[in-house]
C-alpha positions as CSV (number, residue, x, y, z in Angstrom):
1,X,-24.7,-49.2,60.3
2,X,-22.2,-46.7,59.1
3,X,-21.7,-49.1,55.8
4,X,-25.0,-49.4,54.9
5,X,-25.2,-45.4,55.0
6,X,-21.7,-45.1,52.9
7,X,-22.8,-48.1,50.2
8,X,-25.6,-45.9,48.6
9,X,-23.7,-42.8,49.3
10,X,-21.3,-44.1,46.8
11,X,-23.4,-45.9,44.9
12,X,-25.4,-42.0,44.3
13,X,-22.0,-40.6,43.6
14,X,-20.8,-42.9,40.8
15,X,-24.2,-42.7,39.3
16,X,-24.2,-38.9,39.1
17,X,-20.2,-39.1,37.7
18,X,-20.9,-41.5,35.1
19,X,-24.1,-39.8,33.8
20,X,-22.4,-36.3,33.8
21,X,-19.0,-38.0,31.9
22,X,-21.0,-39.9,29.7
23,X,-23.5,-37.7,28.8
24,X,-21.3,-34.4,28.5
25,X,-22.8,-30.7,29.2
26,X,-24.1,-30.5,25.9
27,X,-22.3,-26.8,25.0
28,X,-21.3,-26.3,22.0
29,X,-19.0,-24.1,20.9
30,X,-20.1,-22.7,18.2
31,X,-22.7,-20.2,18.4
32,X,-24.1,-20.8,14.8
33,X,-27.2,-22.8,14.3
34,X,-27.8,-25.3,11.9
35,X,-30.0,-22.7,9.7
36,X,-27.3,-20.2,9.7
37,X,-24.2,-22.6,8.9
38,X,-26.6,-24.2,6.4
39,X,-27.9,-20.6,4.8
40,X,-26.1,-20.6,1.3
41,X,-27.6,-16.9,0.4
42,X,-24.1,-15.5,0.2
43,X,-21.6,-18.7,-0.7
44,X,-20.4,-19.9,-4.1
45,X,-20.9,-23.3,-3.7
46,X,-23.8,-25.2,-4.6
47,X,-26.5,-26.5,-1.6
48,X,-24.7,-30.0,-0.5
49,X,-21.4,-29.1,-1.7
50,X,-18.3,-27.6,0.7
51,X,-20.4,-27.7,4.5
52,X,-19.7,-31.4,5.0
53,X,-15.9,-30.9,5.2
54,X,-15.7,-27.5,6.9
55,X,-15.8,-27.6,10.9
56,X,-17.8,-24.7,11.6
57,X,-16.3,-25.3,15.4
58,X,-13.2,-24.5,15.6
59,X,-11.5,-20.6,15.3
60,X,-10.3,-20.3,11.9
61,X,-12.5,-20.6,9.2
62,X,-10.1,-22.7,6.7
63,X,-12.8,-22.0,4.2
64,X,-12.7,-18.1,4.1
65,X,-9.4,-17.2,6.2
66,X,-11.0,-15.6,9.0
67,X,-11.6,-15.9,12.1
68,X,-14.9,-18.4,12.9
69,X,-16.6,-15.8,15.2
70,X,-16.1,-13.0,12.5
71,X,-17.2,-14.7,9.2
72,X,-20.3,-13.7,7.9
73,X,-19.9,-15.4,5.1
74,X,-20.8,-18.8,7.3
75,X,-22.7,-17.0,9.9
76,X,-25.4,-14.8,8.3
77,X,-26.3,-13.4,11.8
78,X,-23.5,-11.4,11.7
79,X,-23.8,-9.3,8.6
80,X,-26.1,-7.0,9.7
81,X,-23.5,-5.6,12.1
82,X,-21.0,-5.5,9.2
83,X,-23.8,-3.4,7.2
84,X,-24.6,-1.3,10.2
85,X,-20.9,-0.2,10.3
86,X,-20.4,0.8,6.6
87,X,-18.4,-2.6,6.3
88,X,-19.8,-3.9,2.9
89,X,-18.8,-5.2,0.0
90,X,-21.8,-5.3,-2.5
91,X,-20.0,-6.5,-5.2
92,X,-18.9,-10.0,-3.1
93,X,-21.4,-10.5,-0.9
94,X,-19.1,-10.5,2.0
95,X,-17.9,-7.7,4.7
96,X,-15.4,-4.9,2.8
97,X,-12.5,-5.5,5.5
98,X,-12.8,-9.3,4.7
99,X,-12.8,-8.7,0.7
100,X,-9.7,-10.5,0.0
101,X,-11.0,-9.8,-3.8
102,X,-11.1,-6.1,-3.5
103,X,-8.0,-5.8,-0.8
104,X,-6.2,-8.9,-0.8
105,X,-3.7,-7.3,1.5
106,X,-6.2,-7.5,3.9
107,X,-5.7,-11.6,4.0
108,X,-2.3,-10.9,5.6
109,X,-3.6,-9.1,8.4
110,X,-5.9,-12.0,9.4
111,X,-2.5,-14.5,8.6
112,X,-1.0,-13.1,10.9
113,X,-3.4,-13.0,13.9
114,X,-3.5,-17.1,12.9
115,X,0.2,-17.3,13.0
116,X,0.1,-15.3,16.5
117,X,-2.1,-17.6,17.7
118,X,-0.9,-21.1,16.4
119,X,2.7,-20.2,15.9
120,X,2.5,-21.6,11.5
121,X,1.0,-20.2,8.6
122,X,-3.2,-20.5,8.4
123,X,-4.4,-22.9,5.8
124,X,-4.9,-21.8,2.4
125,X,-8.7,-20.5,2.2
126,X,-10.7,-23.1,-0.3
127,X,-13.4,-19.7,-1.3
């Protein structure tokens, strides 16, 4: 008796294993939706050029040389809160303390909260 109670017992458990390992949580880790990584209201690149290649994913932006979670420039949800603080730059379309055009001093401060991080030098930003 006590093996035909433990056979499906096991047979539930492998089922409910293999479904959750096969089928993963489906979380992502990128809070950007496909709209906003899509958007290309404030990029230099055409439509169809430059978003197949960059990992939106990850926590450097190898395209801009920030952060992931702080570029507006990729995530358009986010520039309202740049505006909202008096960080701007009209000129470049992009938040003032990330104008590398206007302060490009201000692309060795993010450097070097990459290189505290990861330990080498951030990749060179393609924008």
């Amino acid at each position: 008796m006590r093996k035909l109670f433990a056979m499906p017992c096991v047979l539930v458990a492998l089922t409910a294993t293999s479904t959750t390992f096969l089928s993963g949580c489906g979380a992502s880790d990128s809070a950007s939706t496909t709209a906003e990584v899509e958007s290309h209201d404030d990029h230099d690149h055409e439509e169809g050029e430059g978003h197949d290649e960059h990992d939106h994913g990850g926590w450097w932006c190898d395209e801009h040389g920030v952060p992931e979670g702080e570029c507006a420039r990729c995530d358009t949800s986010l520039i309202a809160g740049f505006k909202d603080k008096g960080d701007w730059c009209e000129d470049h379309s992009r938040p003032d303390s990330q104008c590398f055009v206007c302060h490009p001093e201000l692309a060795e401060n993010f450097a070097a909260r990459y290189v505290a991080k990861y330990g080498e030098e951030p990749p060179p930003a393609t924008e």
